[in-house]
Structures are given as C-alpha cells and as structure tokens.
PLY file of the C-alpha trace (Angstrom):
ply
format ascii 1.0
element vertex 93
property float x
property float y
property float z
element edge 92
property int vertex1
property int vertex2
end_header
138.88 7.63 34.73
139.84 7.33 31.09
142.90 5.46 30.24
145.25 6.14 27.14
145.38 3.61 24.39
149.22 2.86 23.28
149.30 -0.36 20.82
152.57 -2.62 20.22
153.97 -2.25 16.73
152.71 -5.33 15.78
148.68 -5.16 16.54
148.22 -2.90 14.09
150.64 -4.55 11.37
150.14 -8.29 12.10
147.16 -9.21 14.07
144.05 -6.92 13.15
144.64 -7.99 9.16
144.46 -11.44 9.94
140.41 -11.01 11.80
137.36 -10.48 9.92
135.90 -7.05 9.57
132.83 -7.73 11.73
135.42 -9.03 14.54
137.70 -6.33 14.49
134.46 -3.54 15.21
133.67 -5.65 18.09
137.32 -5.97 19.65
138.14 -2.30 18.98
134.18 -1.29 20.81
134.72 -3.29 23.60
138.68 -1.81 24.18
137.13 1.36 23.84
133.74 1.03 25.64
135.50 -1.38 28.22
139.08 -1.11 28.88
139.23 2.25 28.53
136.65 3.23 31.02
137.72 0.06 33.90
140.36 -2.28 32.61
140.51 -3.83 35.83
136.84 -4.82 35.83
136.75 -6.12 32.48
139.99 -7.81 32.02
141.16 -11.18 33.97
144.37 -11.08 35.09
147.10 -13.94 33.45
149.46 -16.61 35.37
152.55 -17.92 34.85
154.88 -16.14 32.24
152.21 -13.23 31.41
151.72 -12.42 35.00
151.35 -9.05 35.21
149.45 -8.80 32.23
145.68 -9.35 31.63
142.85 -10.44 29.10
140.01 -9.01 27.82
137.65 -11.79 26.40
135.50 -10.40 23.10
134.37 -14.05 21.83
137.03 -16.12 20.92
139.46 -13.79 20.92
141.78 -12.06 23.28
143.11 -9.07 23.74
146.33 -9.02 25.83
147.15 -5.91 27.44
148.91 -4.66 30.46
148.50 -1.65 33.03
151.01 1.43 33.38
149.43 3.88 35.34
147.09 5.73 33.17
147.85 4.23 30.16
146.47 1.13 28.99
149.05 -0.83 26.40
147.96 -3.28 23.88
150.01 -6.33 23.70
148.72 -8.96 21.16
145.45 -9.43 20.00
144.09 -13.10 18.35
141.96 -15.88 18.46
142.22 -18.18 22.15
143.47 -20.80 20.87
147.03 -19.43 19.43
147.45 -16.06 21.15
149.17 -17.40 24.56
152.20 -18.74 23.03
152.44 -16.05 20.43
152.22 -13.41 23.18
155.01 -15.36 24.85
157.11 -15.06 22.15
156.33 -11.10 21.41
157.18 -10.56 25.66
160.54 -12.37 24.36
161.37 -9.32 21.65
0 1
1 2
2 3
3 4
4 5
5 6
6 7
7 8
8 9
9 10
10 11
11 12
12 13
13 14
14 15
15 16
16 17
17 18
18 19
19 20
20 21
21 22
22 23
23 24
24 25
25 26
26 27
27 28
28 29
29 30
30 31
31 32
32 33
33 34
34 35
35 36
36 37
37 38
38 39
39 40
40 41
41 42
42 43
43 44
44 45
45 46
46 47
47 48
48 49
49 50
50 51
51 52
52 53
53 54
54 55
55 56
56 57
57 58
58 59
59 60
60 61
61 62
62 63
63 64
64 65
65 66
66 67
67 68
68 69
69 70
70 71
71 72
72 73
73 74
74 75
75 76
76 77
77 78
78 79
79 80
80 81
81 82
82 83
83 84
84 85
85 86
86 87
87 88
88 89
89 90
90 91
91 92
C-alpha cells in the first residue's frame, strides 16, 4: 500500500536548508523508497511526549513523522542530537 506524503510547514522552510545536499537525496530516497511503501517496518516508534509518533533513522538524522490512516505526515526532520526537543517544541505550536 502506498501512503500519501503531507509535510509540516516548517520541513520544507526550516529544516531541509539547514542539511547538506548529499543528505537531503538520501532522507528524501529513503521517505520515499521506505516510508512510503511500510512506515511501520521502517520507522521505530517514540516514548514519552512523542508517543504516537515515530522515527525513521537515515544516518544521523531523523525524520519524525506520524501515521493517519493512509497518509503519512512529516513532522520535523534534523540531525539526532537536536531534533527531540525541537520536535517537542513544534508538537507545542
């Protein structure tokens, strides 16, 4: 089954300009090879105040995204070490 790709505001505006090139080709292949084909295969789910929300690991970045029937929305995308609390604070908006 092929899921529909809806992307927060921000991804687009804030957190792709801010990766290199070569990064963002392999973070936007693996959402398309990957989470659009099994989401729930590929993607870990989170604890605590993401519950309900999962990751998709492409090196040392994350792509936080969450499940809504057959669409598959993109929450925040960055590198491991700052993109928990920054997705926290995005949830908060």
């Amino acid at each position: 089954m092929i899921y529909n790709l809806c992307y927060h505001p921000d991804v687009k505006r804030k957190d792709l300009p801010k990766i290199p090139k070569n990064l963002q080709k392999r973070i936007r292949a693996a959402i398309e090879k990957r989470l659009q084909a099994e989401p729930e295969k590929y993607g870990q789910p989170l604890k605590k105040g993401l519950r309900r929300y999962r990751k998709l690991r492409v090196g040392d970045y994350r792509v936080i995204y969450k499940i809504n029937k057959k669409n598959i929305i993109i929450f925040k995308i960055g590198h491991r070490k700052e993109v928990y609390p920054q997705a926290q604070s995005r949830k908060r908006k």
